[in-house]
BALOBA-1460 file (C-alpha; in Angstrom, 3 decimals):
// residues 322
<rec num="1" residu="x" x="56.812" y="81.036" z="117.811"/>
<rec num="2" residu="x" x="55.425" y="78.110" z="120.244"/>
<rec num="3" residu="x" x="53.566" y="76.703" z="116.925"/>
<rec num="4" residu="x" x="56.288" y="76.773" z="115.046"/>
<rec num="5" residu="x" x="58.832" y="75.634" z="117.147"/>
<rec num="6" residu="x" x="55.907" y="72.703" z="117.667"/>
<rec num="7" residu="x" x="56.136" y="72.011" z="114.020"/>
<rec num="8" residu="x" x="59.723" y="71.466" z="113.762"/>
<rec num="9" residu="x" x="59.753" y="69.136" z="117.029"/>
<rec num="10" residu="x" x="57.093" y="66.999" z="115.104"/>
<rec num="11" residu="x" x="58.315" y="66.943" z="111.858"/>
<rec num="12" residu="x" x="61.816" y="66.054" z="113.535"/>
<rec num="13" residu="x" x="60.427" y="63.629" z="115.874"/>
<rec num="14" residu="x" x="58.640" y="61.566" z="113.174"/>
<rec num="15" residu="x" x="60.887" y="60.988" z="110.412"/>
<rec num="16" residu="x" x="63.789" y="60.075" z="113.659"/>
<rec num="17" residu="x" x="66.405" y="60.579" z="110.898"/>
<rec num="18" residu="x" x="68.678" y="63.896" z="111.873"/>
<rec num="19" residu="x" x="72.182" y="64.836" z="110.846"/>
<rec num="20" residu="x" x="74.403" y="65.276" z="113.733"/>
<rec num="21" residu="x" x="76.933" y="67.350" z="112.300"/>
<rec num="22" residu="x" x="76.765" y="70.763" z="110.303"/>
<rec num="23" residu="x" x="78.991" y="70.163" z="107.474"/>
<rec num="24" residu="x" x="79.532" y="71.803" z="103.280"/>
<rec num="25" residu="x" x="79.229" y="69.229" z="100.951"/>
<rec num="26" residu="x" x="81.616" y="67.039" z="99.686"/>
<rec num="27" residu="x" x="83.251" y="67.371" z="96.810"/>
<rec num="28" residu="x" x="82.461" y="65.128" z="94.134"/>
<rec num="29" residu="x" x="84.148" y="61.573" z="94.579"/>
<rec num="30" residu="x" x="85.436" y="62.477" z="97.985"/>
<rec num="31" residu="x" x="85.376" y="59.722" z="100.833"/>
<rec num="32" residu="x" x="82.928" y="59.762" z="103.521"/>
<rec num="33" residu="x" x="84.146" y="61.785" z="107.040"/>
<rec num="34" residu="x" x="85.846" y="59.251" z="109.256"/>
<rec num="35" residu="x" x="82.773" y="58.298" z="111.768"/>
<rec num="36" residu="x" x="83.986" y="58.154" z="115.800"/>
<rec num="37" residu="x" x="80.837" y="56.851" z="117.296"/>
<rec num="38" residu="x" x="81.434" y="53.074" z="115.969"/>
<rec num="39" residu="x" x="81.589" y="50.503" z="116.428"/>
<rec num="40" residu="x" x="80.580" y="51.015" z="119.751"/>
<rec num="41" residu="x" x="82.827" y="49.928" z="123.135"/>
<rec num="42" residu="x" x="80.766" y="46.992" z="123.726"/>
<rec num="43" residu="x" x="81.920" y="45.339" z="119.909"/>
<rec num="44" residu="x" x="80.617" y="46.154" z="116.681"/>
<rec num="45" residu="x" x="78.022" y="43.463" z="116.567"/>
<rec num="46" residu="x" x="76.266" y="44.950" z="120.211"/>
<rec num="47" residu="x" x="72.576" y="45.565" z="119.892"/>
<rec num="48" residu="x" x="71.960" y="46.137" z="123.568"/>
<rec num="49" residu="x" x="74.471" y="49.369" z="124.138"/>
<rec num="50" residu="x" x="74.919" y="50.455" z="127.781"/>
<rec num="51" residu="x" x="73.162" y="47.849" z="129.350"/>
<rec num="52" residu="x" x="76.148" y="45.562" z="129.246"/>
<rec num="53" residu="x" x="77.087" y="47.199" z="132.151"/>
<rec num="54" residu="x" x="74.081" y="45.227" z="134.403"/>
<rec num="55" residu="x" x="74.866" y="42.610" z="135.893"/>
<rec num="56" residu="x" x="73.778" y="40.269" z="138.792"/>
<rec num="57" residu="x" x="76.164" y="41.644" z="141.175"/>
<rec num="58" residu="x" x="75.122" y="44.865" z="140.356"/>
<rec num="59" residu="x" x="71.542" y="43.649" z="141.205"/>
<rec num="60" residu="x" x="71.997" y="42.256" z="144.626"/>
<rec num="61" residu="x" x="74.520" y="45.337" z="145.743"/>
<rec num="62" residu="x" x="70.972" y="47.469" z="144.299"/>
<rec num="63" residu="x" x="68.798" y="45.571" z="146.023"/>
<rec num="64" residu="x" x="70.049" y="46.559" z="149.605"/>
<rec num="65" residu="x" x="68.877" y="49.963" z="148.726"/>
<rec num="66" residu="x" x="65.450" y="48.555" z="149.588"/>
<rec num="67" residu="x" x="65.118" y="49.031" z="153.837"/>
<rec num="68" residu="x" x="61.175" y="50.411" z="154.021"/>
<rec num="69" residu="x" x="59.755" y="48.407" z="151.037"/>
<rec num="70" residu="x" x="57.823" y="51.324" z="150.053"/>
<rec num="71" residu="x" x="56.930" y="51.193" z="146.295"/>
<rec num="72" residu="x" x="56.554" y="54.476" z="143.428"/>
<rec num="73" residu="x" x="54.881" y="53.793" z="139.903"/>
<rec num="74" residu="x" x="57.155" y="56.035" z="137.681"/>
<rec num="75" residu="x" x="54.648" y="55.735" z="134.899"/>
<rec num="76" residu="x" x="51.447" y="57.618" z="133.982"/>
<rec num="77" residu="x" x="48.652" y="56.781" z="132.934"/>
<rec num="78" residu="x" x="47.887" y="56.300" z="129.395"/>
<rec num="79" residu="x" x="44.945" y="57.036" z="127.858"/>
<rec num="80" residu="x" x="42.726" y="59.220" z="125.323"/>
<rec num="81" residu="x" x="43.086" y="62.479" z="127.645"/>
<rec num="82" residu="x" x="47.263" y="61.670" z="127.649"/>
<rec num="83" residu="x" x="48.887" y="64.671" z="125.923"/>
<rec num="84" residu="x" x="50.439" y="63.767" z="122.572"/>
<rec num="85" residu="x" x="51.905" y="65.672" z="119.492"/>
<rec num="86" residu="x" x="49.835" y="64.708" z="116.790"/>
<rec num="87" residu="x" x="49.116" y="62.394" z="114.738"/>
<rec num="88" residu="x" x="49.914" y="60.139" z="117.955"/>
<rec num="89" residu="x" x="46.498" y="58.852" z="119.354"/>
<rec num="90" residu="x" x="45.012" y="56.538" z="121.370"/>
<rec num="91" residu="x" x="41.593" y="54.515" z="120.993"/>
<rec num="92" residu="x" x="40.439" y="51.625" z="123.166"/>
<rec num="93" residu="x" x="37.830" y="49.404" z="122.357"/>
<rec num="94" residu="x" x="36.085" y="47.295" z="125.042"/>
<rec num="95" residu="x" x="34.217" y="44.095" z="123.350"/>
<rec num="96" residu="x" x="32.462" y="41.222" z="125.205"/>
<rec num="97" residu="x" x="34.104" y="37.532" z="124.690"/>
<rec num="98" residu="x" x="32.404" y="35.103" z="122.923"/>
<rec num="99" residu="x" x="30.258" y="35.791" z="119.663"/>
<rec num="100" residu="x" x="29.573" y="39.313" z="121.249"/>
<rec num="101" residu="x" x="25.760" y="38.744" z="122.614"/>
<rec num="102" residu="x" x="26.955" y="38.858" z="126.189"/>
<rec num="103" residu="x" x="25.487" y="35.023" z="126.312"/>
<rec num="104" residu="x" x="26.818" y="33.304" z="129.572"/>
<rec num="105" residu="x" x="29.013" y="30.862" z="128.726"/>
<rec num="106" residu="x" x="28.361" y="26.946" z="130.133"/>
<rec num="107" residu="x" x="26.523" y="26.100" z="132.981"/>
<rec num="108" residu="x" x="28.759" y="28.140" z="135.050"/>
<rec num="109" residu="x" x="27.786" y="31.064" z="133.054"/>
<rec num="110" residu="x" x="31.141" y="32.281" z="132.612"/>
<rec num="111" residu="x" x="31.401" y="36.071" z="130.921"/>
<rec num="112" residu="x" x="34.188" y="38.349" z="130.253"/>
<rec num="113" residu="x" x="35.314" y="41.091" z="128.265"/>
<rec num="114" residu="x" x="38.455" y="41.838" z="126.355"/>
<rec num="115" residu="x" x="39.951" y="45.024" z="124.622"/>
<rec num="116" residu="x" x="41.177" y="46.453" z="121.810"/>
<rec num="117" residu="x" x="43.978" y="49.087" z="121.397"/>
<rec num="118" residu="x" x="44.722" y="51.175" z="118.251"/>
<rec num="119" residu="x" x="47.314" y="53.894" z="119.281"/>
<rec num="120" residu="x" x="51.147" y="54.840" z="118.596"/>
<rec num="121" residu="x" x="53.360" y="53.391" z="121.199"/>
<rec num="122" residu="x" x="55.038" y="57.116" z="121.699"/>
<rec num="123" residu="x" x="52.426" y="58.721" z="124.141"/>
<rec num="124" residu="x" x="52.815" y="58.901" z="127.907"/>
<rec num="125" residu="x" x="55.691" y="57.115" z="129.953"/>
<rec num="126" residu="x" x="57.820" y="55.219" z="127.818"/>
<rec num="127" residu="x" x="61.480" y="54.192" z="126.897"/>
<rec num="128" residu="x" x="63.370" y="55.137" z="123.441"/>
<rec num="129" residu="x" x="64.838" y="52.064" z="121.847"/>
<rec num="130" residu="x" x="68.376" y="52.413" z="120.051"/>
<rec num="131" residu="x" x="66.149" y="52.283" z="116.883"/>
<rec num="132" residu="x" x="64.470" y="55.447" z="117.609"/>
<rec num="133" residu="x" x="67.113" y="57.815" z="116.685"/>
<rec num="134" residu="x" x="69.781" y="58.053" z="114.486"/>
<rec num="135" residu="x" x="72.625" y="60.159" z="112.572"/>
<rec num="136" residu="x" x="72.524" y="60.461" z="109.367"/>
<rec num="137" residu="x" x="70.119" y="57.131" z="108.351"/>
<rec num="138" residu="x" x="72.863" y="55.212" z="110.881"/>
<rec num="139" residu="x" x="71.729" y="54.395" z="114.273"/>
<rec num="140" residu="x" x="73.562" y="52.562" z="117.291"/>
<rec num="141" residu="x" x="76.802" y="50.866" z="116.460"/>
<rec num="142" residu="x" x="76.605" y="52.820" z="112.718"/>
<rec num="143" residu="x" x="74.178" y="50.147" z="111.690"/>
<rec num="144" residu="x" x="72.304" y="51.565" z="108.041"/>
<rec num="145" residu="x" x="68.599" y="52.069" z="108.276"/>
<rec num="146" residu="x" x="68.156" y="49.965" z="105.107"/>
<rec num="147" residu="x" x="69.833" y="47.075" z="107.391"/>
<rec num="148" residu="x" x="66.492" y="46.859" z="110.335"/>
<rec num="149" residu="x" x="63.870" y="48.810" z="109.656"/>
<rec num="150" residu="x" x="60.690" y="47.815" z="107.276"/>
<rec num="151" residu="x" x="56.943" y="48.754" z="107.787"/>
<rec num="152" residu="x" x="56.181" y="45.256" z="110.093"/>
<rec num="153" residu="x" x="59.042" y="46.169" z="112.621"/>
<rec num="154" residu="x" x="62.568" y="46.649" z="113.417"/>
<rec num="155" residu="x" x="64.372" y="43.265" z="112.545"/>
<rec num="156" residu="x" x="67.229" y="44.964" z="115.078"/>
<rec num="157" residu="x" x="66.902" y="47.263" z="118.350"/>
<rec num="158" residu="x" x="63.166" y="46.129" z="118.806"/>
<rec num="159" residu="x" x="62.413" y="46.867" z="122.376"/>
<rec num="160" residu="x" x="61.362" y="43.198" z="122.965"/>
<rec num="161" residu="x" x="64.819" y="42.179" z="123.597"/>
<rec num="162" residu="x" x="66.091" y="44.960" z="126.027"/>
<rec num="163" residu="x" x="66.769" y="42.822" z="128.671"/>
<rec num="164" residu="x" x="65.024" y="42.894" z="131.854"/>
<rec num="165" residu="x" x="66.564" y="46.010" z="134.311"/>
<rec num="166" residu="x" x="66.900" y="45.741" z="137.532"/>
<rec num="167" residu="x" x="69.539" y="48.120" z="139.213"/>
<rec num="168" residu="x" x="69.804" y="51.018" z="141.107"/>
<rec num="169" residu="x" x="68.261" y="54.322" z="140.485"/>
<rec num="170" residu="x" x="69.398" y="57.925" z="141.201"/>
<rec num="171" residu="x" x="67.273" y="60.840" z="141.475"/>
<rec num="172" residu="x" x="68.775" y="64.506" z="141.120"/>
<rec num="173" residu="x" x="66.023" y="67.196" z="142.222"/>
<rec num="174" residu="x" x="67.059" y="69.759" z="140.269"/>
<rec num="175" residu="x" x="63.649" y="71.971" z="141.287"/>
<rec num="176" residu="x" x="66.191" y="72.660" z="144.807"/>
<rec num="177" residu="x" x="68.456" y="74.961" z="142.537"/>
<rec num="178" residu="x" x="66.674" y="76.176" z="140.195"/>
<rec num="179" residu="x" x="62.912" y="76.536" z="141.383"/>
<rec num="180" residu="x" x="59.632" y="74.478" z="141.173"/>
<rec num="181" residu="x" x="59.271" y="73.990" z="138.505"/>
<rec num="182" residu="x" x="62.436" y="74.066" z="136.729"/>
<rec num="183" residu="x" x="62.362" y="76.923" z="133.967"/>
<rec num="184" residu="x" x="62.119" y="76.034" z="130.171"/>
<rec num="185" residu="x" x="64.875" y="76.282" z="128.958"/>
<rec num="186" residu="x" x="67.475" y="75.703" z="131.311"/>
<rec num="187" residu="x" x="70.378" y="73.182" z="130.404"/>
<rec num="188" residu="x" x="71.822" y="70.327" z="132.963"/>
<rec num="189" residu="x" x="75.351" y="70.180" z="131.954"/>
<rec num="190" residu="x" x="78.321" y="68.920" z="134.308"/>
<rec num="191" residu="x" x="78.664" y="71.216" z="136.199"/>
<rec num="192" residu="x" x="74.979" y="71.422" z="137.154"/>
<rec num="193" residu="x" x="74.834" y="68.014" z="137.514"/>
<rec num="194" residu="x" x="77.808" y="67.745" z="139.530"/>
<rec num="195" residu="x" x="76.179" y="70.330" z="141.929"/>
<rec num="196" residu="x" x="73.171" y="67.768" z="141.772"/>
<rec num="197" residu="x" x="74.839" y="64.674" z="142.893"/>
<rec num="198" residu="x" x="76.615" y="66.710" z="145.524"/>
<rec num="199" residu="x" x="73.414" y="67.648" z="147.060"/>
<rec num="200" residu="x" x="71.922" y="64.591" z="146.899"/>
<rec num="201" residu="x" x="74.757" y="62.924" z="148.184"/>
<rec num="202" residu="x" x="74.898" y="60.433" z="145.671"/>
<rec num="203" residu="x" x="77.782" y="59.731" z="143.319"/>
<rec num="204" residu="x" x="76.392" y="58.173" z="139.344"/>
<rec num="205" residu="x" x="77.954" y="54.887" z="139.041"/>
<rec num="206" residu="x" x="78.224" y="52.060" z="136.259"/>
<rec num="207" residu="x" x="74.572" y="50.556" z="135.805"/>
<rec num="208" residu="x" x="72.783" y="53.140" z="136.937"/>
<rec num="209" residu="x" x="69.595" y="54.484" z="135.984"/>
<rec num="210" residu="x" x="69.238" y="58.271" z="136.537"/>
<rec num="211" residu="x" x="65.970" y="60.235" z="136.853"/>
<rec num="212" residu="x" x="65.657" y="64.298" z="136.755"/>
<rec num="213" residu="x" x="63.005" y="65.837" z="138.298"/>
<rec num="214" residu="x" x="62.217" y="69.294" z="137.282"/>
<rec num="215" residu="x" x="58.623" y="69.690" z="138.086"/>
<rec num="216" residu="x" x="57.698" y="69.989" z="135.005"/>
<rec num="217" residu="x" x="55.070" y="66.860" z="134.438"/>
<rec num="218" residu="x" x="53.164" y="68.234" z="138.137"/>
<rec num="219" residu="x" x="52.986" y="71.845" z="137.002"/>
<rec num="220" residu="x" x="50.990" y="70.782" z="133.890"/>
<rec num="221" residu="x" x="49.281" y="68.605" z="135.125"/>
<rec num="222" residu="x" x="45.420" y="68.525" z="133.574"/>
<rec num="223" residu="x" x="46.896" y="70.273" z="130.103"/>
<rec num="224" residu="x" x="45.763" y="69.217" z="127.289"/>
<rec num="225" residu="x" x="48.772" y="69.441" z="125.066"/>
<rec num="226" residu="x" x="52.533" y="69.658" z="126.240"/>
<rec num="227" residu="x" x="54.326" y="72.206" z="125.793"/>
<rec num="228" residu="x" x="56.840" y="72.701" z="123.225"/>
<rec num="229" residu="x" x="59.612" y="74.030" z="125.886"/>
<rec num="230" residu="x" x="61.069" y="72.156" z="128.444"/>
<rec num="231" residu="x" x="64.088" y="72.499" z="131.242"/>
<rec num="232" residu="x" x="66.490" y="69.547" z="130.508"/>
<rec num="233" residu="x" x="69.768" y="67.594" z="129.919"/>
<rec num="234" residu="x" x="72.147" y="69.501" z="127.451"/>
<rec num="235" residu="x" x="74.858" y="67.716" z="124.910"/>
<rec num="236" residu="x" x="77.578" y="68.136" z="127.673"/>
<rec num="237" residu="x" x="75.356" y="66.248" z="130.494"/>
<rec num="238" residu="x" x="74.314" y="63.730" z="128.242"/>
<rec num="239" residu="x" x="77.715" y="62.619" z="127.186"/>
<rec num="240" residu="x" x="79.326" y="63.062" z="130.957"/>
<rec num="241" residu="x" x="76.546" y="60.841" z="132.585"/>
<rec num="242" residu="x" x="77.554" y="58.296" z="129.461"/>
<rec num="243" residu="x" x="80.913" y="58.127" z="130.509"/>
<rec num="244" residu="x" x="80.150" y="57.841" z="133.912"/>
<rec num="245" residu="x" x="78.305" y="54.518" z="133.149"/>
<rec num="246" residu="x" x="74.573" y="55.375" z="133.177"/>
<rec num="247" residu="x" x="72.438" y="52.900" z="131.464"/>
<rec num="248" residu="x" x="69.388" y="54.678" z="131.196"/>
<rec num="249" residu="x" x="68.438" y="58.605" z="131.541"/>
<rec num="250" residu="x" x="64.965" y="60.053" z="132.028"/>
<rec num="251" residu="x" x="62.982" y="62.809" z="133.685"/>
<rec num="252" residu="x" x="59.697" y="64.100" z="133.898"/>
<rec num="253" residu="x" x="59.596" y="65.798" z="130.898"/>
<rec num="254" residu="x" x="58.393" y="64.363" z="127.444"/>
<rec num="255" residu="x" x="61.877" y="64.338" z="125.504"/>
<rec num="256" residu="x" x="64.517" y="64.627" z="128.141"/>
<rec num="257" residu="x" x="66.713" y="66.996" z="126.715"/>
<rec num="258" residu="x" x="66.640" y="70.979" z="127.089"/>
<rec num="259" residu="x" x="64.390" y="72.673" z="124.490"/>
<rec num="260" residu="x" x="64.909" y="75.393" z="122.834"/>
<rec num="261" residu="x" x="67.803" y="73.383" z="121.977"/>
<rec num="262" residu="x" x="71.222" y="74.330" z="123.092"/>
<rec num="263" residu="x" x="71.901" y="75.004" z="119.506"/>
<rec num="264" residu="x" x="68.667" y="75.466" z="117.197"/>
<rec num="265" residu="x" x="70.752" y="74.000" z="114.386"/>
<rec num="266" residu="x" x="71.610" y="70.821" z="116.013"/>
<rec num="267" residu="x" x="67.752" y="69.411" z="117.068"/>
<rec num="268" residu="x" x="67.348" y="66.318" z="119.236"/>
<rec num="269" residu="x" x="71.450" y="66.521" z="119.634"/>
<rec num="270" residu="x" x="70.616" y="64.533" z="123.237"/>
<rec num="271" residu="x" x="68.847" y="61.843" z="121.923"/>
<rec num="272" residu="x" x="71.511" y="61.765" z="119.415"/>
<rec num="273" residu="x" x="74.510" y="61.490" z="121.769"/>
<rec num="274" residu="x" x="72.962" y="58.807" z="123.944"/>
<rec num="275" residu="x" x="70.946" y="56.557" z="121.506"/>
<rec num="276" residu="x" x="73.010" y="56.482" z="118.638"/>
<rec num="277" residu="x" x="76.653" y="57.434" z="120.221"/>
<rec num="278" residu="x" x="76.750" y="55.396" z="123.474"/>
<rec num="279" residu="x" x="73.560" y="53.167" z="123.556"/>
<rec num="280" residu="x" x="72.522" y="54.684" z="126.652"/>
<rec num="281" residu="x" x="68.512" y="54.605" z="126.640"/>
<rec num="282" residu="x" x="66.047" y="57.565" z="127.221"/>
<rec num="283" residu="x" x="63.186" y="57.287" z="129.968"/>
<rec num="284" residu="x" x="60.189" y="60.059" z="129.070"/>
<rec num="285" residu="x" x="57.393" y="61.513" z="130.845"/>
<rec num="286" residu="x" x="58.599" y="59.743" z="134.155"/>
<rec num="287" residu="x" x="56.512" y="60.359" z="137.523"/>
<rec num="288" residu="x" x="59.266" y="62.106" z="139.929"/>
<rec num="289" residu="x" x="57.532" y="63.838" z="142.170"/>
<rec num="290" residu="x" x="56.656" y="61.325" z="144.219"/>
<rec num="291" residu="x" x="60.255" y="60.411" z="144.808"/>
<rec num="292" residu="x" x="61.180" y="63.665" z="145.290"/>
<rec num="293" residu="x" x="58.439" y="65.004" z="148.153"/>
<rec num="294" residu="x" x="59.796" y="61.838" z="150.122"/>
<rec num="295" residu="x" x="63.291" y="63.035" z="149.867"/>
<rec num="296" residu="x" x="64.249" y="59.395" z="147.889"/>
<rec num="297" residu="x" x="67.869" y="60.207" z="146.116"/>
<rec num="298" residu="x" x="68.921" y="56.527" z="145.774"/>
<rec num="299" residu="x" x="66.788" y="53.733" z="145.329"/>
<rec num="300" residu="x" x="66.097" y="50.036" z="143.713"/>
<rec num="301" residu="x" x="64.770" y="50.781" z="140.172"/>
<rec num="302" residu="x" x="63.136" y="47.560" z="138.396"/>
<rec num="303" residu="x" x="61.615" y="47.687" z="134.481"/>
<rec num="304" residu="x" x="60.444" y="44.723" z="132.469"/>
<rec num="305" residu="x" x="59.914" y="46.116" z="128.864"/>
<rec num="306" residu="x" x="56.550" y="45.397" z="127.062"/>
<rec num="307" residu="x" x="58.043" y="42.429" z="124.470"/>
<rec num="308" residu="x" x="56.337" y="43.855" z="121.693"/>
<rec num="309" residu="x" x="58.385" y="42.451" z="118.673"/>
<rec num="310" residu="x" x="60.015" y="44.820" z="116.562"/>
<rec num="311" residu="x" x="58.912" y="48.415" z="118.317"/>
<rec num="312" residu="x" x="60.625" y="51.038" z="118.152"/>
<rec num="313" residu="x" x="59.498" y="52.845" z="122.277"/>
<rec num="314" residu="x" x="57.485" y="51.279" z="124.574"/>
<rec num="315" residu="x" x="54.596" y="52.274" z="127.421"/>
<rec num="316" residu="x" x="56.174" y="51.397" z="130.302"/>
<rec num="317" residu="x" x="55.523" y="51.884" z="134.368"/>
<rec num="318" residu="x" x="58.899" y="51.430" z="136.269"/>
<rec num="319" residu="x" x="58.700" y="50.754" z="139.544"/>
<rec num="320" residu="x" x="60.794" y="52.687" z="142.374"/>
<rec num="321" residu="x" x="61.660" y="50.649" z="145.296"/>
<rec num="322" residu="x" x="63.149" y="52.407" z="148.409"/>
C-alpha cells in the first residue's frame, strides 16, 4: 500500500498538472464550466497572489515582535543524505579555481575553490511558487500553461520575483492536542485550527506567515526516505487560513497537506486551493521544533527567495526572529 500510494504522490507531484474537480464529460460542443477561482482578488493581471497583503507597516508593527533577539534557521540542510522522492537528487562538485592544478595564484599566492551543483530544486526546505501547481493546465489567476512555462524556465511565477518577506510569523503546535508526533493522517481543519490559535493565544491576521508543527520532521529524523503519510492541513483549513489573510503556509512536513488525502480522488486538493485558488504560497519541510520547545507562538519571520530566474520552488532557510 505505502509503495503504491508512493507512486501516485510521484507521478502526481511531477507532472504538477491535476484536475480539481470530478466531473462527466461534456457533451459535444458544450461551453466550458464557468471557472470561480479567477481572476483572482488582487486583479487579473496579479502574478504575486497573497503577498499583496505585505506591506511596510505591516513590517515595522512585525518587527516589535523581536524583544530577546534570539534567532531559529527554519531550514534544513540540504544535501546528498536529504530525503527525496525520486528522480530528485543532489550532486555537488568541489573544483579548485584557476586552471585546476591548485597553482597559487600571484605573489600573494592566492587559492580558492568553487562548486558545482547538479540537483532538482524540490528537495529539503523550500517554498512552492504559484507555478508549481495548477487545475486543469491553468495555474494562479487561470493563466494557461502554454502561456509561461517552456523547458529554460517559467516566463511567469518564477520564484525570482517573489518579493522579499518580512512579516510576522505564527506557530500553532498542534503535537499539544494531538500527540508528539502528530499522527498520519490527521486533518487541520477550522475547527482544529481554531482550537490552535486559541491555545496559542494568537489570532491569524492579514500578512501573516503560519507554521504547523506536528513533529513529524524530528521523529524521522536520520530516515532515509520520507514517508508517504503525513498529519496535515485539510481543504477546509487551507481555504479558512486564505480568507483570514495568510500569505504563506508551511509545516514540518514535506507537502503540507494531510495525506492519505481527505478524499483519495481529489490528490494535492491543498496545494490546489492555495496556489492556484488564492495565491497563498506553501513552506515545506520547515524546522519547527525549535520554535516550539521554546514555547515561541508569535514571532518576526524574514525570507529572501533564492532569485533563480524562472524556477518553479526554491531551497530556502527562513529565519525566525523572537
Amino acid at each position: 500500500m505505502k509503495k503504491f500510494l508512493m507512486a501516485a504522490v510521484l507521478g502526481l507531484a511531477a507532472c504538477g498538472h491535476v484536475a480539481a474537480d470530478e466531473a462527466a464529460p461534456a457533451a459535444p460542443g458544450a461551453k466550458p464550466a464557468k471557472e470561480d477561482w479567477y481572476p483572482s482578488r488582487y486583479g487579473a493581471e496579479d502574478r504575486i497572489g497573497a503577498l499583496n497583503l505585505l506591506s511596510p507597516e505591516k513590517t515595522a508593527e512585525a518587527a516589535k515582535l523581536i524583544t530577546t533577539g534570539k534567532t531559529y534557521s527554519l531550514g534544513q540542510v540540504t544535501g546528498r543524505k536529504t530525503p527525496a522522492y525520486g528522480p530528485r537528487s543532489f550532486s555537488m562538485t568541489i573544483l579548485q579555481l584557476s586552471d585546476g592544478s591548485g597553482t597559487p595564484l600571484g605573489e600573494n599566492k592566492a587559492v580558492g575553490n568553487d562548486d558545482l551543483v547538479n540537483m532538482y530544486i524540490g528537495i529539503g526546505s523550500q517554498i512552492d511558487g504559484l507555478g508549481h501547481m495548477g487545475i486543469d493546465h491553468r495555474y494562479y489567476n487561470g493563466v494557461p500553461v502554454a502561456d509561461f512555462v517552456t523547458t529554460g524556465g517559467l516566463t511567469q511565477f518564477g520564484t525570482h520575483d517573489i518579493p522579499a518577506i518580512a512579516t510576522r510569523g505564527v506557530l500553532l503546535d498542534m503535537t499539544k492536542a494531538f500527540g508528539d508526533p502528530v499522527p498520519a493522517g490527521t486533518a487541520f481543519n477550522k475547527a482544529e485550527i481554531d482550537a490552535a490559535m486559541a491555545a496559542a493565544g494568537v489570532t491569524i491576521g492579514e500578512g501573516d506567515v503560519v507554521l504547523f508543527h506536528t513533529g513529524t520532521m524530528k521523529s524521522q529524523e536520520g530516515a532515509e526516505e520520507l514517508s508517504p503519510v503525513e498529519p496535515g492541513l485539510g481543504v477546509e483549513g487551507a481555504q479558512y487560513l486564505a480568507d483570514l489573510g495568510a500569505v504563506a503556509i508551511g509545516a514540518d512536513t514535506w507537502a503540507l497537506e494531510v495525506i492519505p488525502f481527505e478524499k483519495e480522488t481529489r490528490p494535492f486538493d491543498v496545494h490546489l486551493t492555495l496556489l492556484a485558488k488564492n495565491g497563498v504560497y506553501i513552506l515545506e519541510n520547515m524546522v519547527t521544533h525549535e520554535l516550539a520547545e521554546d514555547g515561541v507562538t508569535e514571532f518576526f519571520f524574514a525570507l529572501g527567495a533564492p532569485r533563480l530566474e524562472g524556477a518553479v520552488q526554491a531551497i530556502i532557510n527562513p529565519v525566525a526572529i523572537r
